[in-house]
C-alpha positions as CSV (number, residue, x, y, z in Angstrom):
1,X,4.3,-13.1,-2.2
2,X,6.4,-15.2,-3.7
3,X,8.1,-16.8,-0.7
4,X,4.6,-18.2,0.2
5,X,4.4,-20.4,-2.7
6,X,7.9,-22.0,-2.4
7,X,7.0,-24.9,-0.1
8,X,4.2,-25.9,-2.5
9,X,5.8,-25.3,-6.0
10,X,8.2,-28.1,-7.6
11,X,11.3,-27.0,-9.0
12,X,11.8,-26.8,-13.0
13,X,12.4,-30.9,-14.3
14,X,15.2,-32.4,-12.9
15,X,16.3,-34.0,-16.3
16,X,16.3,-30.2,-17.6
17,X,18.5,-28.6,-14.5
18,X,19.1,-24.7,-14.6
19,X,22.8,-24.6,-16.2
20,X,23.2,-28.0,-17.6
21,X,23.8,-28.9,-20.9
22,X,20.1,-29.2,-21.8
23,X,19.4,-25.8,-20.7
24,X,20.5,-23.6,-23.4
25,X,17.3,-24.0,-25.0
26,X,14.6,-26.5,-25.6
27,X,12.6,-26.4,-29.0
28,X,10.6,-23.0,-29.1
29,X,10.5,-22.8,-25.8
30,X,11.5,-19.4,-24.3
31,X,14.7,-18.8,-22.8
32,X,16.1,-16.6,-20.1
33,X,18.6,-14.7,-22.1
34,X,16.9,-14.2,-25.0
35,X,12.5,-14.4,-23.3
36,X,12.6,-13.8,-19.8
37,X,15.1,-11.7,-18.4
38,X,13.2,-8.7,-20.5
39,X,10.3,-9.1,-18.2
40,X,12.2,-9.8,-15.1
41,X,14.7,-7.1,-15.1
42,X,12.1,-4.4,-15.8
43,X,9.2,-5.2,-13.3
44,X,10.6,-7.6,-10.7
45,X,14.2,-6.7,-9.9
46,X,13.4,-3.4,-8.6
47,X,12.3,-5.1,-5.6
48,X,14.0,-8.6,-6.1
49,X,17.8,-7.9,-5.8
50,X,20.4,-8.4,-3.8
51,X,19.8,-5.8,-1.7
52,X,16.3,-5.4,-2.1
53,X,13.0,-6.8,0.5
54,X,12.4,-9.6,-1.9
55,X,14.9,-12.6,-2.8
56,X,17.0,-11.9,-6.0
57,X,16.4,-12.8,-9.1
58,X,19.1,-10.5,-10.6
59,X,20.5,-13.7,-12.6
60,X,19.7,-16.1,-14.4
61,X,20.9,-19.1,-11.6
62,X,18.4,-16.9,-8.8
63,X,15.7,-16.9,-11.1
64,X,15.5,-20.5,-12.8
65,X,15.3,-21.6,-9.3
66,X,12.3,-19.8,-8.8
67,X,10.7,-20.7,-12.3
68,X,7.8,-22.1,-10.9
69,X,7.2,-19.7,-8.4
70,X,7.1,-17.1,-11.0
71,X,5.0,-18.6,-13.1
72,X,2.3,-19.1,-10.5
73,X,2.2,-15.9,-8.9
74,X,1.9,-13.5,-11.9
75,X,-0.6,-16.0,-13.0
76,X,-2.2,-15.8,-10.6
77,X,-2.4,-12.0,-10.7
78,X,-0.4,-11.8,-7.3
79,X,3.0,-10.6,-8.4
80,X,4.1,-8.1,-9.5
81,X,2.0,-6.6,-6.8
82,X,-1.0,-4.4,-7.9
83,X,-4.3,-4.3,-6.5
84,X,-6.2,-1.7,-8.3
85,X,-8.4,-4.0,-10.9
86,X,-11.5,-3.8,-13.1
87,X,-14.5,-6.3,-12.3
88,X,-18.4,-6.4,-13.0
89,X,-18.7,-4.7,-9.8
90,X,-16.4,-1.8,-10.0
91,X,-14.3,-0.4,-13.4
92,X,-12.6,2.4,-12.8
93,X,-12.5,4.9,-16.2
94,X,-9.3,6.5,-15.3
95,X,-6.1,4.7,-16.2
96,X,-3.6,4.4,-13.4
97,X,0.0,5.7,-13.4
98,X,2.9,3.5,-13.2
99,X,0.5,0.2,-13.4
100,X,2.7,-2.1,-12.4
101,X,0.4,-5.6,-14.0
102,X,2.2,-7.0,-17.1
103,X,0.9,-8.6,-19.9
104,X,-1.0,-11.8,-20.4
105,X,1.4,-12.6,-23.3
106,X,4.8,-11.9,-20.6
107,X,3.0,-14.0,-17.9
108,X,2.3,-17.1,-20.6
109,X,6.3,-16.3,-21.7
110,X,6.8,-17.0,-17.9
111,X,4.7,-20.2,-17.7
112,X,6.0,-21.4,-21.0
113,X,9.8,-20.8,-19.7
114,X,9.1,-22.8,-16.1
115,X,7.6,-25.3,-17.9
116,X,10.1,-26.1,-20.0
117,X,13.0,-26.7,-17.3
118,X,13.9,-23.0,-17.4
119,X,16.3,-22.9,-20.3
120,X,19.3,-20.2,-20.3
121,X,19.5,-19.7,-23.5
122,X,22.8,-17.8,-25.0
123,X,23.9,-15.0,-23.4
124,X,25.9,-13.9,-25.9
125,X,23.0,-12.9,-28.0
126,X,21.1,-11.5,-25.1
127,X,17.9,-9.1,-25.4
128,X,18.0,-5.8,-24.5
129,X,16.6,-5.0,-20.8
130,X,15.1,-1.7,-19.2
131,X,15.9,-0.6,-16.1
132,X,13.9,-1.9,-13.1
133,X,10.9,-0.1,-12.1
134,X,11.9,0.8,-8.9
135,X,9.4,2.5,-6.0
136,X,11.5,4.5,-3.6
137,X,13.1,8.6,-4.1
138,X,15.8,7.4,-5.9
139,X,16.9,11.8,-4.9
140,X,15.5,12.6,-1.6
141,X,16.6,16.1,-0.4
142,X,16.0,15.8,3.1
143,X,15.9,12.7,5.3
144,X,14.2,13.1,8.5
145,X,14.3,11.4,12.1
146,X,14.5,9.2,14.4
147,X,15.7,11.9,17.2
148,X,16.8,8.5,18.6
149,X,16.2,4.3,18.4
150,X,12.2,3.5,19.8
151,X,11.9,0.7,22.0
152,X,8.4,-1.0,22.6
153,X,7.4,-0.8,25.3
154,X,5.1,-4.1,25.8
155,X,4.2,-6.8,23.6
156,X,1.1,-5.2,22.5
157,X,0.0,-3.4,19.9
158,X,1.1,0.9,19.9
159,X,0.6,4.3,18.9
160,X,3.8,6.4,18.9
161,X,4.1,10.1,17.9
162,X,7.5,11.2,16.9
163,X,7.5,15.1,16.6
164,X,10.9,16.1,14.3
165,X,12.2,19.6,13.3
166,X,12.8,20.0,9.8
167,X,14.2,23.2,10.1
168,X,12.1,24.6,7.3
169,X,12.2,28.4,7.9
170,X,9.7,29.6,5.1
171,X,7.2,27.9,3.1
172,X,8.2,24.4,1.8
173,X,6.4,22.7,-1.3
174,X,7.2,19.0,-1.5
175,X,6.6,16.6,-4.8
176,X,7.3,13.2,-2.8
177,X,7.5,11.6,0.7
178,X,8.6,8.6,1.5
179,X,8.4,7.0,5.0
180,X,11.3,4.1,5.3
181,X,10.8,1.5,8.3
182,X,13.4,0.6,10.4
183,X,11.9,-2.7,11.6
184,X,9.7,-4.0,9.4
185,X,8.4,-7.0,11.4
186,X,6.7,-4.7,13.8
187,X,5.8,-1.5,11.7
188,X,2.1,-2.1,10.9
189,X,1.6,1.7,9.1
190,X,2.8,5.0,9.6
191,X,0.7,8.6,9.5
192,X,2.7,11.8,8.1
193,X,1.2,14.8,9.5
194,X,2.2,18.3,9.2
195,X,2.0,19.9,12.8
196,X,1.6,23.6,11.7
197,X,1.9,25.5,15.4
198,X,4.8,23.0,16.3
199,X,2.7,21.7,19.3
200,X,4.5,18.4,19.1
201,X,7.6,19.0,20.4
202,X,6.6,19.7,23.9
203,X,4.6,16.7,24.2
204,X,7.9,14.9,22.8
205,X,10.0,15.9,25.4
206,X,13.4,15.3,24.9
207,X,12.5,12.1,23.9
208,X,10.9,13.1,20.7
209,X,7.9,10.9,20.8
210,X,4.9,10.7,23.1
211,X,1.9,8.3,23.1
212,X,-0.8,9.4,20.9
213,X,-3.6,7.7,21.9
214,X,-6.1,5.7,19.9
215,X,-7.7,6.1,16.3
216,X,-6.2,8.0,13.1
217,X,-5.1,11.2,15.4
218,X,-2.0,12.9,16.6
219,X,-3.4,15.4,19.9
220,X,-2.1,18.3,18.3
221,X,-4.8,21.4,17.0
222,X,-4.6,22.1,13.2
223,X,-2.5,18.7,12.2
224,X,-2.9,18.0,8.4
225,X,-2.3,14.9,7.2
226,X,0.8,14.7,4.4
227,X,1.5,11.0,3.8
228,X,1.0,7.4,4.6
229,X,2.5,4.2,4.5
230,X,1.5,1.0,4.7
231,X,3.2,-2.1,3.4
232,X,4.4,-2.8,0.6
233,X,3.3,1.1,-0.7
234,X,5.3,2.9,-2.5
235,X,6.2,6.9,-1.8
236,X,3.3,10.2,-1.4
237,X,4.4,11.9,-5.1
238,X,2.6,14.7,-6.1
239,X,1.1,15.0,-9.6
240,X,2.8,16.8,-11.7
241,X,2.3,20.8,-11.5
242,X,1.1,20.4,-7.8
243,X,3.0,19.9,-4.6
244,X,2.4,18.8,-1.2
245,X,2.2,22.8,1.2
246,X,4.7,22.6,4.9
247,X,4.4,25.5,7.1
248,X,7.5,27.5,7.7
249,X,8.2,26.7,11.1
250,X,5.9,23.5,11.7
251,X,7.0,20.3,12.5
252,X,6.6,16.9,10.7
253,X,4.5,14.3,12.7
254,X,4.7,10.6,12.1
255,X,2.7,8.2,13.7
256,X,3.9,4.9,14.2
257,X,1.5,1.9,14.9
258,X,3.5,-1.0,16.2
259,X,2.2,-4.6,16.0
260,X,5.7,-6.1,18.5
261,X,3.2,-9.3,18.0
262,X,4.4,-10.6,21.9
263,X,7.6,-9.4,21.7
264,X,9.1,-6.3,24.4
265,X,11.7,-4.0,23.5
266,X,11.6,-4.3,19.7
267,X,13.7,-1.5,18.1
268,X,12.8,0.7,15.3
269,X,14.6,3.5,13.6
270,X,11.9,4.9,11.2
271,X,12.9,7.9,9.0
272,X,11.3,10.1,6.6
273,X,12.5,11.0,2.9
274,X,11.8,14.2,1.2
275,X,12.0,15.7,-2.3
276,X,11.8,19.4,-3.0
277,X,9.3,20.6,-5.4
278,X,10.9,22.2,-8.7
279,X,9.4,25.3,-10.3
280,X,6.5,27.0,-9.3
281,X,3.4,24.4,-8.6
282,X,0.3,25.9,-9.0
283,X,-1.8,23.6,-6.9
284,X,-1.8,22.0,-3.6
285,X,-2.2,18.3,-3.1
286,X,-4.1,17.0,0.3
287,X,-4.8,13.4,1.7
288,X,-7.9,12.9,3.7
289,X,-9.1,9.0,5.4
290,X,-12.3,8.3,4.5
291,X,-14.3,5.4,6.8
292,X,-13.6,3.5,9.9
293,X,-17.4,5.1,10.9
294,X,-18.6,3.0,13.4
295,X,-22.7,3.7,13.2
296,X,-25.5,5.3,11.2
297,X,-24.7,9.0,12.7
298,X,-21.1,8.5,11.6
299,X,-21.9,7.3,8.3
300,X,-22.2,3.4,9.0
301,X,-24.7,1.6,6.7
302,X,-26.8,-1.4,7.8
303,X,-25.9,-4.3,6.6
304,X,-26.0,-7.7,6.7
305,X,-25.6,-9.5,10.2
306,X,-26.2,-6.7,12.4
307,X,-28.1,-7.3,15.5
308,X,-29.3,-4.0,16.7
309,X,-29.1,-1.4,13.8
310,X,-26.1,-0.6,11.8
311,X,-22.8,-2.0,13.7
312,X,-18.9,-2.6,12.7
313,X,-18.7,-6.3,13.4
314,X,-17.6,-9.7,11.3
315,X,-19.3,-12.5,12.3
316,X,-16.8,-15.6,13.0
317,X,-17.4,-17.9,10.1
318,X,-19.0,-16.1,7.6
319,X,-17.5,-15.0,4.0
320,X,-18.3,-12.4,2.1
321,X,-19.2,-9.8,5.1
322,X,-19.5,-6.7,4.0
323,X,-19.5,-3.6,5.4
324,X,-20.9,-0.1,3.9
325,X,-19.6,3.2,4.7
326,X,-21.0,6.9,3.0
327,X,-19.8,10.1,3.3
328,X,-21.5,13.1,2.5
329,X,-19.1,16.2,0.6
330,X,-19.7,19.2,3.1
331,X,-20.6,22.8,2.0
332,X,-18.4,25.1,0.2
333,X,-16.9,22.2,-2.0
334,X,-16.8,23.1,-5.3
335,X,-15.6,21.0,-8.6
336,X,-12.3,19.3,-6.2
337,X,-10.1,17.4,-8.5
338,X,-9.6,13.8,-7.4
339,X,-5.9,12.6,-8.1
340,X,-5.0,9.3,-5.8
341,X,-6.6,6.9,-3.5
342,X,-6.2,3.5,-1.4
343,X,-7.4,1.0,0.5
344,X,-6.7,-0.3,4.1
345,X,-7.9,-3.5,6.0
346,X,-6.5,-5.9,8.4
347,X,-6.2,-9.8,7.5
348,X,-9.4,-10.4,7.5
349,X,-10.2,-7.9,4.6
350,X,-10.6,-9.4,0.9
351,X,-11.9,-6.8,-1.0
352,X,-12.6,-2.8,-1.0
353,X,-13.9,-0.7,-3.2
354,X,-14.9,3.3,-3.8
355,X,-17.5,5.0,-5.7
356,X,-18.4,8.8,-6.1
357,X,-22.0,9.5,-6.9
358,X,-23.0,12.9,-7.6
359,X,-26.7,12.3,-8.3
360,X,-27.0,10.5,-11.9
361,X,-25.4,7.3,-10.8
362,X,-22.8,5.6,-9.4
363,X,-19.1,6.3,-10.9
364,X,-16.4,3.8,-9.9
365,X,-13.3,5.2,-8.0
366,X,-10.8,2.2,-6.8
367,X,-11.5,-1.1,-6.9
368,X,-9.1,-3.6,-5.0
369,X,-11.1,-7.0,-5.5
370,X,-8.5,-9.3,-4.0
371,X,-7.2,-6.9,-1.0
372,X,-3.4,-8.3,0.0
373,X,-2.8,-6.8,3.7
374,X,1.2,-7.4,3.0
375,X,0.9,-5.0,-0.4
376,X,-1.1,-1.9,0.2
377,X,-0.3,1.4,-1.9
378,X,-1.7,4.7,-3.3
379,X,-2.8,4.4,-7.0
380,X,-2.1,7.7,-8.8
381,X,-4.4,8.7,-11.2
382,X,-2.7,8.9,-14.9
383,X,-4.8,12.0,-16.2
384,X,-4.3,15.7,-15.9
385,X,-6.0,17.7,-13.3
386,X,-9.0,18.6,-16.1
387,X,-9.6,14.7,-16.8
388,X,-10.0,12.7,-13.3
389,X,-13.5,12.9,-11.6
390,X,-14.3,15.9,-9.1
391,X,-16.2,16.6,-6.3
392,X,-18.6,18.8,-5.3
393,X,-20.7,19.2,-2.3
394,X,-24.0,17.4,-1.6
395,X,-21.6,14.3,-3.5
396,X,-21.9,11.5,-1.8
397,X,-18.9,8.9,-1.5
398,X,-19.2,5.3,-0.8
399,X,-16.4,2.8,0.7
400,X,-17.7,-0.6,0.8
401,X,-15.3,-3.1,2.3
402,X,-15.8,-6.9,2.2
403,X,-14.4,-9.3,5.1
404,X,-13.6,-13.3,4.5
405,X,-13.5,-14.1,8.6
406,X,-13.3,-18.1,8.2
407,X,-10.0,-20.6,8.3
408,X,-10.3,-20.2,4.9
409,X,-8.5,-17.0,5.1
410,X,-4.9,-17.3,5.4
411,X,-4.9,-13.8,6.6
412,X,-7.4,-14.9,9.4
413,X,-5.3,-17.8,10.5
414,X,-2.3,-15.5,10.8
415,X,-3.8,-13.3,13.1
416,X,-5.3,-15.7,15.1
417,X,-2.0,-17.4,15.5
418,X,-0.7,-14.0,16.7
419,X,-2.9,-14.5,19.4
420,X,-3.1,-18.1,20.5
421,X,-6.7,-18.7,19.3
422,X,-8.3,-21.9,17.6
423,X,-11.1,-20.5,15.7
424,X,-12.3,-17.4,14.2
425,X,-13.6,-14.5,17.3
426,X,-16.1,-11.9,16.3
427,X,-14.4,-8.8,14.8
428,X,-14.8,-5.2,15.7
429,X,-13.4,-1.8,14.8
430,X,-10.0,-1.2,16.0
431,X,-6.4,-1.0,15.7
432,X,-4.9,-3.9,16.6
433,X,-4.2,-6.8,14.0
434,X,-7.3,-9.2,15.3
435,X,-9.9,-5.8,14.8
436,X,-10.8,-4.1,11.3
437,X,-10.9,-1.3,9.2
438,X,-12.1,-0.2,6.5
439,X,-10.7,3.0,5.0
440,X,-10.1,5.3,1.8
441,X,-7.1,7.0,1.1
442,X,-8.2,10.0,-1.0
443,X,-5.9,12.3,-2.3
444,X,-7.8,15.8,-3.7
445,X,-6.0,19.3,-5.4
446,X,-6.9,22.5,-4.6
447,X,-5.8,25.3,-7.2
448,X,-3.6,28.1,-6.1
449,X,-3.5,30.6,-9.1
């Protein structure tokens, strides 16, 4: 993220300050007003404004400040955020909606502008913009929860069911869901479940929320999972012609992982946004989670630096640990159209990727080949339901995630601050920030009529 690059990025030339008299322009080099603001006001602002969870760079003084900054992150492929990329390992076929990476010509206009002092330009003969490219339900219908403000309860890490009544009275069909954290420092992700026998709200209690235990589940029979959120992702949408199926009468499910990292009685007022599908969809969009298996009857490959057959653990001090996950389509699958997927690891994940093969080879599903724990999403396939890859059963599915647990990591060193430790520990399969995962978001359509 940007902010991570501040204490090691100089500011544009003094001789050339952001404003002064030298700043209107300099030779051919670009200029805010006439270069930069273009790219700025389209695909960072959405996020960096005022308002927003990044710092602004709504104006011209905001953003020559940050020149530098700018220039190294998107050259660095970091910002804007987007983690879906092509490489000689995995190249995905199927373009991706709302890819958010701009050009390499817009990221050499940044570089060009920082280097030359940022110059304004005139403002009175100003480029057109387009409106940011925002990620949130800009029109939400409903917005769910909290029953009341969660407390932690320790300084450990948490699983928290909240069970909410939606009042839906027949069958609802949803085209977006977004889950908005209320305390960001200690939401680590968030489930949306549908609970279709409204099981939840007696384990709730007046309370609404219970503990849910351990691992991806909620305790209640017939849960289907609706939407996830993890940061930095943007909302569940549905492609379009399909919508995401709620039961009349069943209750929405979110569970909460808190990371309080030490901290007791850190409040959260998490809600959930929803938008009504238009029209009459004629297919329904799942999620599944495919991974996390933690040996060879699960689905757990061997692989390298095991001591005993195939296990889940990352070696302290080794790069490049991989770990190799397959999953077998079941019977009675026929020809499923595969619409979204993403990736989730912990800090000391670098890299994930997905492959389908269905018996002639393997076909490359996501690739995220520099894994950023602080910007996870779902990448959308930009096809129609005829064009993205399918499944069948008897296809096989592999997730193979890759772990850099050294000091090298910055991701590493964060969590082992967390947890007042020196060096890198082994790593195992779990939930808190110092374990790993290593899972697939897949999102699959069944047709109605």
């Amino acid at each position: 993220m940007f902010l991570m690059l501040l204490a090691c990025t100089p500011a544009p030339d003094s001789e050339k300050t952001p404003g002064g008299d030298d700043s209107k322009g300099v030779g051919d080099a670009p200029t805010w007003y006439q270069d930069v603001a273009p790219i700025v006001v389209e695909n960072c602002t959405g996020c960096h404004n005022p308002s927003g969870p990044g710092f602004d760079l709504s104006s011209y003084e905001r953003a020559a400040a940050m020149a530098g900054a700018m220039a190294n992150a998107t050259s660095a492929g970091r910002m804007p955020p987007w983690g879906a990329k092509e490489d000689e390992n995995c190249a995905p076929t199927t373009p991706w909606k709302d890819d958010r990476r701009i050009s390499e010509a817009q990221i050499a206009t940044l570089a060009a502008w920082a280097e030359a002092g940022a110059p304004e330009g005139n403002p009175d003969a100003a480029a057109a913009t387009n409106d940011p490219k925002t990620v949130g339900l800009e029109d939400y219908d409903l917005e769910l929860g909290p029953v009341q403000p969660y407390f932690t309860q320790g300084d450990a890490d948490e699983l928290i069911c909240f069970s909410i009544d939606p009042h839906a009275t027949g069958w609802a069909l949803l085209s977006g869901i977004e889950v908005v954290p209320g305390n960001r420092s200690i939401a680590h992700h968030a489930l949306v479940f549908a609970d279709p026998t409204g099981a939840s709200a007696a384990l709730a209690g007046a309370d609404g929320w219970y503990d849910c235990g351990s691992g991806s589940g909620v305790n209640v029979p017939e849960a289907r999972l609706l939407a996830t959120w993890v940061p930095g992702s943007p909302p569940t949408r549905a492609p379009e012609g399909t919508a995401i199926p709620f039961e009349a009468g069943g209750r929405v499910l979110v569970q909460m992982h808190y990371h309080p990292g030490g901290k007791v009685g850190e409040e959260d007022e998490t809600v959930v946004r929803v938008k009504l599908a238009e029209g009459i969809p004629t297919a329904a969009l799942y999620q599944t989670l495919v991974g996390n298996f933690y040996n060879e009857a699960t689905g757990l490959e061997p692989g390298p630096n095991d001591r005993r057959g195939a296990e889940f653990r990352i070696p302290a001090n080794v790069k490049d640990h991989t770990e190799t996950m397959t999953y077998v389509v079941p019977d009675g699958v026929q020809d499923l159209p595969l619409v979204s997927f993403g990736a989730h690891m912990h800090l000391a994940g670098v890299g994930l990727s997905v492959k389908l093969n269905k018996g002639s080879g393997d076909q490359c599903l996501l690739n995220v080949p520099a894994y950023d724990y602080d910007w996870q999403q779902l990448y959308d396939y930009n096809a129609g339901l005829d064009e993205v890859p399918t499944v069948s059963s008897g296809d096989v599915v592999t997730v193979q995630c890759t772990y850099d647990n050294t000091l090298d990591n910055p991701g590493v060193q964060r969590a082992l601050d967390e947890y007042g430790y020196d060096e890198p520990q082994d790593i195992y399969l779990g939930e808190g920030t110092l374990d790993e995962m290593c899972l697939a978001m897949v999102g699959f359509v069944y047709q109605v009529r």
